[in-house]
VOBA-1610 file (N, C-alpha, C; in pm, whole numbers, padded with zeros to 5 digits, always signed):
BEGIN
Unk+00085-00120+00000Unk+00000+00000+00000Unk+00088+00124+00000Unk+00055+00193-00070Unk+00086+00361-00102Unk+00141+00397+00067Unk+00225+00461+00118Unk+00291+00520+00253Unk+00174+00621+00253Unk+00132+00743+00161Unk+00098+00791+00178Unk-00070+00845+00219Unk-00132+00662+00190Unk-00290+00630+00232Unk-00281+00544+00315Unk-00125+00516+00378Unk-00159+00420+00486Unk-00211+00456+00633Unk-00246+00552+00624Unk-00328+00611+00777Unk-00488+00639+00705Unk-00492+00591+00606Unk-00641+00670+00539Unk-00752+00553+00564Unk-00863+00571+00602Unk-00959+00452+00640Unk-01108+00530+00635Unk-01162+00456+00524Unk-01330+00570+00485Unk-01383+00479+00527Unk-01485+00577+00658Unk-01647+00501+00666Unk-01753+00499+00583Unk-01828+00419+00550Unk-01949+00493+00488Unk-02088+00439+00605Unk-02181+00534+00562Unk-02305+00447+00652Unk-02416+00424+00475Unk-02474+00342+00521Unk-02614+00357+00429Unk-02685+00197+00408Unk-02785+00188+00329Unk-02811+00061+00338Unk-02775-00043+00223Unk-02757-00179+00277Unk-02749-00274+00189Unk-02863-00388+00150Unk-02830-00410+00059Unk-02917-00452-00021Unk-02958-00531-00178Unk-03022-00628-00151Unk-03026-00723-00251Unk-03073-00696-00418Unk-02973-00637-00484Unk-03029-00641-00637Unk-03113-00792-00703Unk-03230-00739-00728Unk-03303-00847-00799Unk-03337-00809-00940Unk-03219-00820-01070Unk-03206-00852-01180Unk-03332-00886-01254Unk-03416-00884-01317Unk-03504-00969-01480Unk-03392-01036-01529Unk-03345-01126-01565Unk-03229-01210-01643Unk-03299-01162-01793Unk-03197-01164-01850Unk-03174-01187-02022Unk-03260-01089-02110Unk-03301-00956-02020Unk-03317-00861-02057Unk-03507-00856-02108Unk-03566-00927-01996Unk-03718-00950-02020Unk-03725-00822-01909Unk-03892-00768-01940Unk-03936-00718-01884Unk-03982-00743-01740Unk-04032-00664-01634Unk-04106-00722-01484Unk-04225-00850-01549Unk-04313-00803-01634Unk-04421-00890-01637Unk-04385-01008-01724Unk-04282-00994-01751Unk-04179-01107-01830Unk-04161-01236-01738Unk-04113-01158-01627Unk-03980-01224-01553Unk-04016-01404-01522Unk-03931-01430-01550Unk-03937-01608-01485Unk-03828-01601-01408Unk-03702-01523-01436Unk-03570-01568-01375Unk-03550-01473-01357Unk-03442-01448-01188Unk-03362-01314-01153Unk-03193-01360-01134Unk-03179-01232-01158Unk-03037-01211-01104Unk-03005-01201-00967Unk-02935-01225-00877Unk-02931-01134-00735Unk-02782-01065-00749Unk-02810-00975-00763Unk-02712-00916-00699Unk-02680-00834-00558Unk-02551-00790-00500Unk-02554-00731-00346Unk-02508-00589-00427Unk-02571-00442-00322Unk-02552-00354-00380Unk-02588-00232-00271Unk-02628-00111-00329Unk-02654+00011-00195Unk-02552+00119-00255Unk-02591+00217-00261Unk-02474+00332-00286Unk-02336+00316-00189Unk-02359+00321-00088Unk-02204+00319+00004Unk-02152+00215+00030Unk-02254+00108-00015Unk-02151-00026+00019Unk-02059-00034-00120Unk-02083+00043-00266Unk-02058+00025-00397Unk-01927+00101-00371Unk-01952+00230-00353Unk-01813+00307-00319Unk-01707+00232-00221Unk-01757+00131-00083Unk-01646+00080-00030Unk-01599-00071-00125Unk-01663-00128-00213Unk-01614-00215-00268Unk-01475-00187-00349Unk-01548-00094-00440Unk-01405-00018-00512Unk-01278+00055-00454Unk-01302+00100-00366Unk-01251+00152-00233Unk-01087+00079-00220Unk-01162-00049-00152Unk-01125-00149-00090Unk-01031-00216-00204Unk-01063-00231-00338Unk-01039-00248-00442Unk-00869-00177-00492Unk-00887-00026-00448Unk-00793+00046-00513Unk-00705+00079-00390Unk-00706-00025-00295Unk-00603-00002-00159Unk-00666+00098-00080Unk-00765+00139-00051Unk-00789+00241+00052Unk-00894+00148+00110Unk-00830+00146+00302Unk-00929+00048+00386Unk-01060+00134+00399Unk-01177+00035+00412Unk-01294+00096+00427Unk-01351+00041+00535Unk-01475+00088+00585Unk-01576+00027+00704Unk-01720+00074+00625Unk-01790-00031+00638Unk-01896-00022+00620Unk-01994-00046+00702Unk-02091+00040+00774Unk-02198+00048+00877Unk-02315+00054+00815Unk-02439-00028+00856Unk-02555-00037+00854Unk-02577-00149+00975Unk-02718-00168+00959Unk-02818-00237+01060Unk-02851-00315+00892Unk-02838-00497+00943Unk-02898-00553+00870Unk-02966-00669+00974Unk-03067-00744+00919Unk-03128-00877+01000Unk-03038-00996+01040Unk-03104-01036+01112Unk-02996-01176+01163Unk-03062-01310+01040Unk-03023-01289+00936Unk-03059-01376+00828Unk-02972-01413+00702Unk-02976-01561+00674Unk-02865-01576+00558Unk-02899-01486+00441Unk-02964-01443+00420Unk-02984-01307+00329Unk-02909-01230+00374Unk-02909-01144+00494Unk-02778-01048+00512Unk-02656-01100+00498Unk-02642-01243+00550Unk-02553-01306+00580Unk-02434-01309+00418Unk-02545-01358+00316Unk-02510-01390+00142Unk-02424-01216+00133Unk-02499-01117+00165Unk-02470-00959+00119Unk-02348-00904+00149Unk-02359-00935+00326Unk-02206-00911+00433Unk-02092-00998+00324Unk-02120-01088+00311Unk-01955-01272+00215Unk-01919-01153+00121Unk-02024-01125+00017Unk-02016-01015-00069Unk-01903-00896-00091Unk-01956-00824+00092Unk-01845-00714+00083Unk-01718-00767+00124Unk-01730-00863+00219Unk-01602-00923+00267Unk-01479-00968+00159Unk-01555-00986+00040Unk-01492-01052-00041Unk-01395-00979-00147Unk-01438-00855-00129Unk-01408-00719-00154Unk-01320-00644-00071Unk-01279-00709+00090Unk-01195-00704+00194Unk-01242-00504+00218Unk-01401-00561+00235Unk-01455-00405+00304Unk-01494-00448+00496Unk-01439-00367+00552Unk-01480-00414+00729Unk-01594-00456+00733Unk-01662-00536+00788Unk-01833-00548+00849Unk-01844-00527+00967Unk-01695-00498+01007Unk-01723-00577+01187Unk-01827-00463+01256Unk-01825-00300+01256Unk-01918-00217+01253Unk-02070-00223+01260Unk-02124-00305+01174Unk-02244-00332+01139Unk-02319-00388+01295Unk-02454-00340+01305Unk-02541-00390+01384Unk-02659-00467+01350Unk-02682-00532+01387Unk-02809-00609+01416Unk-02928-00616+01460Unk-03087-00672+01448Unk-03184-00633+01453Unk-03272-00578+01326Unk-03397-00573+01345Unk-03500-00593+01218Unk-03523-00719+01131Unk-03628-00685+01097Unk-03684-00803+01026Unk-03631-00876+00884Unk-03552-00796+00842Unk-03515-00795+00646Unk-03452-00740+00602Unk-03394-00771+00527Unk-03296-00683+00429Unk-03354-00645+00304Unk-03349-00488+00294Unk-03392-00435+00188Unk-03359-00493+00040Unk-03475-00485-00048Unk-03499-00496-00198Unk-03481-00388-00261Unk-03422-00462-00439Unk-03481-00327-00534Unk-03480-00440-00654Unk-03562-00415-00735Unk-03593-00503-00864Unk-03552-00407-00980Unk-03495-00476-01100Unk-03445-00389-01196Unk-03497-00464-01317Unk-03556-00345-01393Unk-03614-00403-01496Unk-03486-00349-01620Unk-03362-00375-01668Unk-03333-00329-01761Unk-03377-00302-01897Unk-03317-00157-01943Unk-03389-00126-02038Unk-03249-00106-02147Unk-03356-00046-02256Unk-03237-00068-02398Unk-03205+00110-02426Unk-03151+00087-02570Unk-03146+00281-02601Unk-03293+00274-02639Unk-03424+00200-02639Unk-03533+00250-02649Unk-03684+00304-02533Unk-03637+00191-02417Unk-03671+00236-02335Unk-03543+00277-02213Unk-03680+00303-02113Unk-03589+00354-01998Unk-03578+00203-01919Unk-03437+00202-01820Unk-03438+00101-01740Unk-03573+00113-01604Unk-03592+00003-01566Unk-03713+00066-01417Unk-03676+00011-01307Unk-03717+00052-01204Unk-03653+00002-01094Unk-03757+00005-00998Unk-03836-00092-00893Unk-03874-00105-00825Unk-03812-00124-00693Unk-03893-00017-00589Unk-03799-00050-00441Unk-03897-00135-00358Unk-03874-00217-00287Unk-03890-00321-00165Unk-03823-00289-00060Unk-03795-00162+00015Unk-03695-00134+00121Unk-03820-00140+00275Unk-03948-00110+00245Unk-04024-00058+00372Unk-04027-00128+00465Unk-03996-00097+00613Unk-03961-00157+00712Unk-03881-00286+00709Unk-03752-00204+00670Unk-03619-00329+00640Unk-03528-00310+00768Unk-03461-00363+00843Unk-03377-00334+00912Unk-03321-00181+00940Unk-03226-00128+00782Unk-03230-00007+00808Unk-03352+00101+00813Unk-03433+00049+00743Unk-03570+00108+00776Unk-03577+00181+00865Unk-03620+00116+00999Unk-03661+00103+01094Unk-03532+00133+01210Unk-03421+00123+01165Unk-03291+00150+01262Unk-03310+00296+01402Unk-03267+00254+01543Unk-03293+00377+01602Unk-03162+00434+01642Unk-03183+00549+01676Unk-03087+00686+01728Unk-03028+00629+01871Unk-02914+00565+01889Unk-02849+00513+01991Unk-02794+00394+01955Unk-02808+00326+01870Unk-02830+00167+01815Unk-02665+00165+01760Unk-02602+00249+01716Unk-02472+00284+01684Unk-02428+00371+01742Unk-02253+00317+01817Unk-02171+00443+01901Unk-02123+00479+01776Unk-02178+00659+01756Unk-02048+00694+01618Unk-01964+00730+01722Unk-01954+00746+01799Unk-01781+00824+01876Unk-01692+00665+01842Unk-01700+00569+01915Unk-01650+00378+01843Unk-01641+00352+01737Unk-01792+00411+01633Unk-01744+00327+01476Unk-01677+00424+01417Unk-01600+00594+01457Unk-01562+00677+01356Unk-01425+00686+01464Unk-01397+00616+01546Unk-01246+00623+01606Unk-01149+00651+01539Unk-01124+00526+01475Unk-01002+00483+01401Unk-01008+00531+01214Unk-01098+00629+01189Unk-01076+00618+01060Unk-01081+00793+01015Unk-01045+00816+00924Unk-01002+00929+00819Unk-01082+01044+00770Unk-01219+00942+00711Unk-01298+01012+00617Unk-01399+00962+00724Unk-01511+01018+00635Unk-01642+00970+00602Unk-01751+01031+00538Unk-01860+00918+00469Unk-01892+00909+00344Unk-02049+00869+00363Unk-02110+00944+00295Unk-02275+00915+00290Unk-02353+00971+00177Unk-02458+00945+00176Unk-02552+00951+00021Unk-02651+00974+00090Unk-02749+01073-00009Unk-02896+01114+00019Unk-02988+01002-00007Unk-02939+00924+00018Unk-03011+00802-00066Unk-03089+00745+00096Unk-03026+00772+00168Unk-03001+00685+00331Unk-03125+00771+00406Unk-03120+00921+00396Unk-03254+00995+00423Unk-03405+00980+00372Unk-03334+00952+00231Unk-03477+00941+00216Unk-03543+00772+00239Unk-03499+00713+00274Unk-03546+00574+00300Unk-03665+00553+00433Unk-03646+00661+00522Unk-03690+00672+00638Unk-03661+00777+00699Unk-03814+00856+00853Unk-03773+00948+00953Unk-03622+00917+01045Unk-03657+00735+01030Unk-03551+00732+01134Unk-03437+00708+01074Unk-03399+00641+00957Unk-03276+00648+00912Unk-03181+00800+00888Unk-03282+00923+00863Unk-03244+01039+00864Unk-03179+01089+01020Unk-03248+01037+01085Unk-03200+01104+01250Unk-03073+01004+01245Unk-03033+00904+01255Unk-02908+00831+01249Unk-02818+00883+01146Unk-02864+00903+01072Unk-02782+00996+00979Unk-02702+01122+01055Unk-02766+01158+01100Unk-02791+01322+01132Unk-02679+01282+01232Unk-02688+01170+01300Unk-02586+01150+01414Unk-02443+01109+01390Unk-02478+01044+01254Unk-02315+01030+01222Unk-02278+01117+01194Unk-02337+01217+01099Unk-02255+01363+01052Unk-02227+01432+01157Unk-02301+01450+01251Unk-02267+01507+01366Unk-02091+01479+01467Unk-02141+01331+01470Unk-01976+01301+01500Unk-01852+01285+01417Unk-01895+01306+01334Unk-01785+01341+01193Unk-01732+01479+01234Unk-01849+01546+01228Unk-01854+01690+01261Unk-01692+01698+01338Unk-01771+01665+01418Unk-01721+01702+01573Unk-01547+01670+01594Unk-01585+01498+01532Unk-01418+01474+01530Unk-01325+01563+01411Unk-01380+01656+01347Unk-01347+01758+01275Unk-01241+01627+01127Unk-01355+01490+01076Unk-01328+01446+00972Unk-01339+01508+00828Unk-01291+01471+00732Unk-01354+01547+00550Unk-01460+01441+00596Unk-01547+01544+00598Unk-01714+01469+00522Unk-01736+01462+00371Unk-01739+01317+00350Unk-01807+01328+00185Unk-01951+01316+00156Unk-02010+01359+00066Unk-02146+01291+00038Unk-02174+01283-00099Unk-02284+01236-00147Unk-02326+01225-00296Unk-02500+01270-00243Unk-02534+01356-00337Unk-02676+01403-00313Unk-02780+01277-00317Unk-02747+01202-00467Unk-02843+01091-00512Unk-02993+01093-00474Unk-03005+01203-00547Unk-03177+01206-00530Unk-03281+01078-00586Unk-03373+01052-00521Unk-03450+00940-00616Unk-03582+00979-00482Unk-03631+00991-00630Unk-03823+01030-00604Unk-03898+00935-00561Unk-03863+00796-00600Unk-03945+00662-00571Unk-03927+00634-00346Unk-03828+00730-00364Unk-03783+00707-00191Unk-03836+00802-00086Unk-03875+00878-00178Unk-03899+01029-00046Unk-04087+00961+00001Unk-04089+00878+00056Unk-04212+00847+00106Unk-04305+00860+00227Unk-04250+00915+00337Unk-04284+00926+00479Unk-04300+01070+00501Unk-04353+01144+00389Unk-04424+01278+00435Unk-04328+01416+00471Unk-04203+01396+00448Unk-04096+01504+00415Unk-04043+01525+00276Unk-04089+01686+00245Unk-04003+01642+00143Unk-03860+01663+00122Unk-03774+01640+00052Unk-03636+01623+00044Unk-03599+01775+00115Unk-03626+01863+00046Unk-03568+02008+00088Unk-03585+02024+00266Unk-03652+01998+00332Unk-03732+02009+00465Unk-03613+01914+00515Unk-03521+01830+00476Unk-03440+01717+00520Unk-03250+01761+00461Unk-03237+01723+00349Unk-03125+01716+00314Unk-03058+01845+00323Unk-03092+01996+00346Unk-02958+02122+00396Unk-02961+02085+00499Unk-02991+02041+00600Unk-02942+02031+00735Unk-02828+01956+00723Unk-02856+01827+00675Unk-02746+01733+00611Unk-02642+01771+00575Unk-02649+01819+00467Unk-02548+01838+00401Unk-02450+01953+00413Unk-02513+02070+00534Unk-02451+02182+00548Unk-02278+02118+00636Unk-02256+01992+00665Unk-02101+02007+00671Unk-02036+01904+00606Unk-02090+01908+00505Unk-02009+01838+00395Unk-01919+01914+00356Unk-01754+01861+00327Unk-01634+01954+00273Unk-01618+01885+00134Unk-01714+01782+00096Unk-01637+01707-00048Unk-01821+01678-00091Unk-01851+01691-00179Unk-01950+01666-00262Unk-02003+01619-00369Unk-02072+01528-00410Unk-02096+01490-00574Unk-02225+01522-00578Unk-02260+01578-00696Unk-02420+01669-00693Unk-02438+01624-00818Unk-02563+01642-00888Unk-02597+01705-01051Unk-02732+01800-01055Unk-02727+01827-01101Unk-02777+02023-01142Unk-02947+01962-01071Unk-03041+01873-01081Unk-03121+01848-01101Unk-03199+01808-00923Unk-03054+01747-00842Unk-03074+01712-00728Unk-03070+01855-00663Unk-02974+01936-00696Unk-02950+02072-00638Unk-03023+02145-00612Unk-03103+02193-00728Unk-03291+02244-00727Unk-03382+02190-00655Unk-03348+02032-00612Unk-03465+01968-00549Unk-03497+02005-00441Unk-03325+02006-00408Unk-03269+02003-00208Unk-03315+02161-00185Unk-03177+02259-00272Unk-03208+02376-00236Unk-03261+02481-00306Unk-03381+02467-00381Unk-03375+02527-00464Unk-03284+02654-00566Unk-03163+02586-00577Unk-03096+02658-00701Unk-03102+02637-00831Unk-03130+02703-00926Unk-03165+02700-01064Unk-03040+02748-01151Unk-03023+02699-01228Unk-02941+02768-01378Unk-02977+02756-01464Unk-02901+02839-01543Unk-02995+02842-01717Unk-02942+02746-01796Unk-03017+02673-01834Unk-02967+02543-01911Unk-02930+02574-02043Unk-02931+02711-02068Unk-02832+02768-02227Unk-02711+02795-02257Unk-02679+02793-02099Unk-02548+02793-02030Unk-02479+02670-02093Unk-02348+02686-02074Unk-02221+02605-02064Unk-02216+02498-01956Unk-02233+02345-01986Unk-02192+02308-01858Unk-02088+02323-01754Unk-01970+02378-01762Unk-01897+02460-01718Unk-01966+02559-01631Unk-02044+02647-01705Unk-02080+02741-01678Unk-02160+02752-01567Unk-02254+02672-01577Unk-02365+02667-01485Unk-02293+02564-01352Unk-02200+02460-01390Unk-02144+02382-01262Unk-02069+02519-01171Unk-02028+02596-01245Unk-01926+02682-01118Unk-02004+02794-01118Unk-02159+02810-01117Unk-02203+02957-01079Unk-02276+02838-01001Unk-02318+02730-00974Unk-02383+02621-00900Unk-02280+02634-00771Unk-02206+02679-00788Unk-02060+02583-00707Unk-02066+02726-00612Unk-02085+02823-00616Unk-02092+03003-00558Unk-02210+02959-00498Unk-02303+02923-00553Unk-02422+02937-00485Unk-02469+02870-00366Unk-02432+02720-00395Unk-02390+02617-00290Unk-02347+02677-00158Unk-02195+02742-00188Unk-02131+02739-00092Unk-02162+02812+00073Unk-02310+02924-00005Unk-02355+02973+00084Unk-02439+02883+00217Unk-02491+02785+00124Unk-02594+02674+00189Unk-02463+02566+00282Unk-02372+02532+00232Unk-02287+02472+00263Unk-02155+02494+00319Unk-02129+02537+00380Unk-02018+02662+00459Unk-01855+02581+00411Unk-01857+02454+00469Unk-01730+02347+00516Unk-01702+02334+00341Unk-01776+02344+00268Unk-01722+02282+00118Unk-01618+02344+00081Unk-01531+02244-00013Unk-01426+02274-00046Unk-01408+02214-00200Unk-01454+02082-00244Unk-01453+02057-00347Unk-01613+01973-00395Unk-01637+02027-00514Unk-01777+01971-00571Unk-01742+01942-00718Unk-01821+01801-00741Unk-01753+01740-00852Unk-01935+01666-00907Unk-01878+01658-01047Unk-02036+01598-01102Unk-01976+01569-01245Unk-02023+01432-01261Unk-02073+01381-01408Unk-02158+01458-01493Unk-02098+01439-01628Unk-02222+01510-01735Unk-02253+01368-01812Unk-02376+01359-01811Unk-02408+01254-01931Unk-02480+01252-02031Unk-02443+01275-02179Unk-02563+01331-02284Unk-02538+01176-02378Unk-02680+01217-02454Unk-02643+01146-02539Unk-02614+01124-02681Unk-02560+01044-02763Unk-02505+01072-02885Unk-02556+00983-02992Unk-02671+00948-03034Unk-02706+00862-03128Unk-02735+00747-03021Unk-02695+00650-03018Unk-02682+00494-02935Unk-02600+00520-02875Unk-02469+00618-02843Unk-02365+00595-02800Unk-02413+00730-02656Unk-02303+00720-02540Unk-02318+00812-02438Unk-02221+00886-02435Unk-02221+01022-02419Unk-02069+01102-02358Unk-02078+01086-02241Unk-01978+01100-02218Unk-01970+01113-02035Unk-01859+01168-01963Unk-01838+01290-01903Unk-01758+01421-01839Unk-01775+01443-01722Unk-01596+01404-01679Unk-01628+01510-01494Unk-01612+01641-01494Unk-01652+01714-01404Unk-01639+01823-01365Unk-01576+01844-01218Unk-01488+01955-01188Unk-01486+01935-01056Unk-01400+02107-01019Unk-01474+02123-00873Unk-01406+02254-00839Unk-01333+02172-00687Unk-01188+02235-00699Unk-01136+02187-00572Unk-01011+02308-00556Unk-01056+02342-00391Unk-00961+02448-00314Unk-00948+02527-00419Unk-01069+02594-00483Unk-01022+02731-00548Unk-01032+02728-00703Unk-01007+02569-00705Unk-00966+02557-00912Unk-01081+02489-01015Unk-01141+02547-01107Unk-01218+02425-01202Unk-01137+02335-01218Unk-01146+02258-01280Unk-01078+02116-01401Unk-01210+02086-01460Unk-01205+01987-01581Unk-01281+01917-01602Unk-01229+01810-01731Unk-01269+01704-01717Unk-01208+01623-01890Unk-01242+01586-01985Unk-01213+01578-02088Unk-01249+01520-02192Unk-01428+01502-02212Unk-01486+01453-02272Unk-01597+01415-02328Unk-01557+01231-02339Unk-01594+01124-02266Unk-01544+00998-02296Unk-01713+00929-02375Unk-01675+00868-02517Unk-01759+00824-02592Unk-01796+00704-02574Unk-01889+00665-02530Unk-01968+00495-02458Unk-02015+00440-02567Unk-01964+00385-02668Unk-02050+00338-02713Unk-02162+00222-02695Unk-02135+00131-02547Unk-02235+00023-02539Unk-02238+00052-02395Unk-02314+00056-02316Unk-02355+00056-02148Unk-02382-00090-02139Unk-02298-00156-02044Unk-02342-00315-01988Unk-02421-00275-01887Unk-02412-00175-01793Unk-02487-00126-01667Unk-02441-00034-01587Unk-02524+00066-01636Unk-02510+00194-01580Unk-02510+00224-01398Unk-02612+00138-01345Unk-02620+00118-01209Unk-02509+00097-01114Unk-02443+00203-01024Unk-02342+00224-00956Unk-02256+00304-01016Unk-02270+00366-01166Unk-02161+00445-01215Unk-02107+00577-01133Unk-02226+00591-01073Unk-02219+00766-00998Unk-02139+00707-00876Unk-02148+00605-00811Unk-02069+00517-00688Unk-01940+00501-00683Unk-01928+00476-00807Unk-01741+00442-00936Unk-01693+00593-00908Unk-01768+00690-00942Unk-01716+00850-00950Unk-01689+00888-00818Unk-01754+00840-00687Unk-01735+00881-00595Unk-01605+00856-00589Unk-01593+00670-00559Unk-01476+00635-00508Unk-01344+00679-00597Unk-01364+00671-00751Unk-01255+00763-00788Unk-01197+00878-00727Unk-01311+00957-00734Unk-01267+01110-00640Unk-01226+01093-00542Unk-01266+01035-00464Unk-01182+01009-00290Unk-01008+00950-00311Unk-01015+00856-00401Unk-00892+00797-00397Unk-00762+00927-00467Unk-00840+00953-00544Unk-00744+01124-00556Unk-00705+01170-00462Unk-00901+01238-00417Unk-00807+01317-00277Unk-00700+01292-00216Unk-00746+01153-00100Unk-00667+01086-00034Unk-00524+01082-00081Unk-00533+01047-00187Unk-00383+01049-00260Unk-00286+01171-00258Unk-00397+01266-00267Unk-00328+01394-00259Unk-00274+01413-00435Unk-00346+01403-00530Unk-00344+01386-00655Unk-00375+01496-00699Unk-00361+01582-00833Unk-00331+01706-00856Unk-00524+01741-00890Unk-00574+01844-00888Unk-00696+01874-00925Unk-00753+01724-01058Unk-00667+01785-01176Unk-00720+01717-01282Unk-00708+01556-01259Unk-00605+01544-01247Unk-00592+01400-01195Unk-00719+01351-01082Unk-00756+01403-01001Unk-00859+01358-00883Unk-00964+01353-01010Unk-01042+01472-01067Unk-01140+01425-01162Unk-01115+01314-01269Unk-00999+01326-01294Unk-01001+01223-01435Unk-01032+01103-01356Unk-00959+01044-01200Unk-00975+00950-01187Unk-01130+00914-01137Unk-01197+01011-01115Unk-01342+01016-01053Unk-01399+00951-01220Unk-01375+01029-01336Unk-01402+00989-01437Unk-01393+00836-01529Unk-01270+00850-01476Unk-01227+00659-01567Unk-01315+00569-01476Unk-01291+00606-01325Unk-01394+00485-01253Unk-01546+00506-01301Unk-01620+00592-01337Unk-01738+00614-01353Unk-01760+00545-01464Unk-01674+00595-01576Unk-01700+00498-01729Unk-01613+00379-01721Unk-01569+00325-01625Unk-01527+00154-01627Unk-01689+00074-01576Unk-01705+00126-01495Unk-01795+00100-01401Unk-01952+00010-01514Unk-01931+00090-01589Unk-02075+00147-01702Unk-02016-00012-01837Unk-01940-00062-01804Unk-01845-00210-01871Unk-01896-00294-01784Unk-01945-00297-01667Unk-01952-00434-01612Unk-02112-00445-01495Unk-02118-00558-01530Unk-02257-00624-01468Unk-02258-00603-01291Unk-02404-00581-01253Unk-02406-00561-01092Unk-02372-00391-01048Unk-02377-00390-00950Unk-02356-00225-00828Unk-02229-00245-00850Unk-02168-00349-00848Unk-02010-00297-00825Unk-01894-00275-00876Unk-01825-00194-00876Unk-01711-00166-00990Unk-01594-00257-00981Unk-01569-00373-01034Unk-01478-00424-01004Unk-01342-00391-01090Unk-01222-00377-01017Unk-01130-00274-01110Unk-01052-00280-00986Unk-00884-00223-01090Unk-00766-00259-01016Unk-00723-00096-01036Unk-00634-00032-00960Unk-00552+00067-01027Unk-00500+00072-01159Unk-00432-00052-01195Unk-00388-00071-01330Unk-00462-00044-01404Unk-00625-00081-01422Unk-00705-00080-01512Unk-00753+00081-01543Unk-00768+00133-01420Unk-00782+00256-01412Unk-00686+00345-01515Unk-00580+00350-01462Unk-00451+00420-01489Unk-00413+00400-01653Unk-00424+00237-01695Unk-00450+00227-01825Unk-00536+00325-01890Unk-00686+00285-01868Unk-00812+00358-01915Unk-00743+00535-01902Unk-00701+00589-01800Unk-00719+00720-01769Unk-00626+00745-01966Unk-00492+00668-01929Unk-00397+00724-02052Unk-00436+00653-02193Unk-00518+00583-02201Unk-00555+00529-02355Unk-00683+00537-02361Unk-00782+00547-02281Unk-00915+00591-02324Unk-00922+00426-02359Unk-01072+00430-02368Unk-01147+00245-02395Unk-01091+00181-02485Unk-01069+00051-02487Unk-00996-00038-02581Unk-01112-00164-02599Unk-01045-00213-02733Unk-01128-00338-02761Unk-01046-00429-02856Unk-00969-00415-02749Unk-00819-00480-02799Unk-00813-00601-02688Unk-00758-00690-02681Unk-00753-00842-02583Unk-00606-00813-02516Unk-00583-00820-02406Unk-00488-00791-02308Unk-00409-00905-02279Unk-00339-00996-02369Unk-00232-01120-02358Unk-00147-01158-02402
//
């Protein structure tokens, strides 16, 4: 391991959870056969994590069931901590995925209500114990909106993040199918997010949370760093905010980081997709890219590019999780996609 990430150790909190696949690209009312896959925004970022030499911990509340049991082998296998994790509740959260083509949209059904993390309470985790020994820490809007009470546990880890004066990361990850228990997102996520120092946003979640608007005639450039001024008022501790662009090009996808850090834009290239195996976890890939920069202490452009190559590796392979070496990375960053055989 790198000397210089060997004191580095990211928590994340959020929930885990069983991807249930359509196989062979049938519809829900299709389905005869699933996939399972294990998955969750923060358990995706510590897989890759864990992956590219930076130790991780991963915290949630899952059930005392070989279902959690199958999910936990999963991350382990990925050499992400479990030991953190608590116990109690009935289940481990669902999500069903209906993949889609360049003609439709993919769909996604959630099964999370009264899952373990569901239902998780405010005391049930020491954060002063699970944020001792580690560096960072790392969370997604994804974890609020699941539940009142997963938000107050939330609220408590950031708090002791706070406090132990850690880089807080987060990813906004808005999703509408989740905000269900009578708050809406804005009424929840600035409290949140006001001490975040590292951020992944896109223009769309931003408006949701705080209502900020830009003119979409604008430059993406343009509108990310008059986004990035505006923020900072809502968000005091920020220091760097970074976001994917994704348009599309015929059948094929572009796909661009952006990123403001301590003062500087960057941003790279336009990278041309021509085939998506599965888009699901790409924004997860971007996180953990970006962190492993930071951490690294890697130059502006370099932190985005690598936020970038993990995002479009990610978008190559089946399941939440990015499986990928530095090498592969570091390749991809300096030759861009190949379809060339490696022997």
């Amino acid at each position: 391991m790198n000397t210089n990430t060997s004191q580095t150790k990211i928590a994340t909190f959020g929930e885990l959870l069983l991807r249930m696949n359509v196989a062979n690209g049938n519809r829900f009312t299709q389905a005869n056969e699933i996939k399972v896959y294990v998955g969750g925004a923060e358990a995706n970022v510590c897989v890759l994590l864990s992956q590219l030499g930076i130790p991780t911990d991963y915290i949630t509340r899952l059930p005392q069931n070989d279902l959690a049991q199958l999910a936990v082998n999963e991350l382990q296998k990925y050499k992400v901590n479990t030991s953190k994790c608590v116990y109690g509740g009935d289940r481990l959260g669902l999500y069903f995925v209906e993949a889609g083509n360049q003609i439709r949209q993919s769909q996604v059904i959630y099964d999370r209500s009264n899952s373990s993390f569901a239902t998780i309470q405010k005391d049930q985790i020491n954060w002063d114990l699970a944020l001792a020994d580690v560096t960072h820490f790392h969370w997604s809007g994804i974890s609020p909106g699941v539940s009142h009470e997963a938000t107050l546990v939330c609220k408590e880890a950031i708090l002791a993040a706070h406090q132990k004066g850690l880089p807080i990361s987060s990813d906004f990850n808005y999703r509408s199918k989740l905000w269900q228990y009578g708050k809406h997102p804005s009424e929840v996520m600035p409290d949140l997010l006001q001490y975040s120092t590292i951020t992944v946003a896109d223009l769309d979640a931003i408006e949701i949370y705080f209502g900020i608007k830009t003119d979409a005639k604008e430059s993406d450039a343009d509108r990310f760093q008059k986004t990035f001024e505006l923020l900072k008022a809502k968000m005091p501790f920020l220091k760097t905010l970074a976001m994917s662009f994704r348009k599309s090009d015929g059948p094929a996808h572009l796909y661009k980081g952006l990123l403001i850090h301590e003062g500087n834009f960057y941003q790279t290239s336009e990278h041309k997709i021509h085939a998506v195996t599965d888009q699901i976890g790409s924004g997860d890939a971007f996180n953990a890219g970006l962190l492993y920069g930071l951490t690294h202490k890697l130059s502006g452009q370099d932190c985005i590019e690598w936020a970038t190559a993990c995002g479009v590796i990610k978008q190559s392979i089946h399941g939440d999780f990015a499986i990928s070496t530095p090498d592969e990375v570091n390749h991809f960053i300096k030759n861009g996609s190949s379809n060339r055989i490696n022997r």
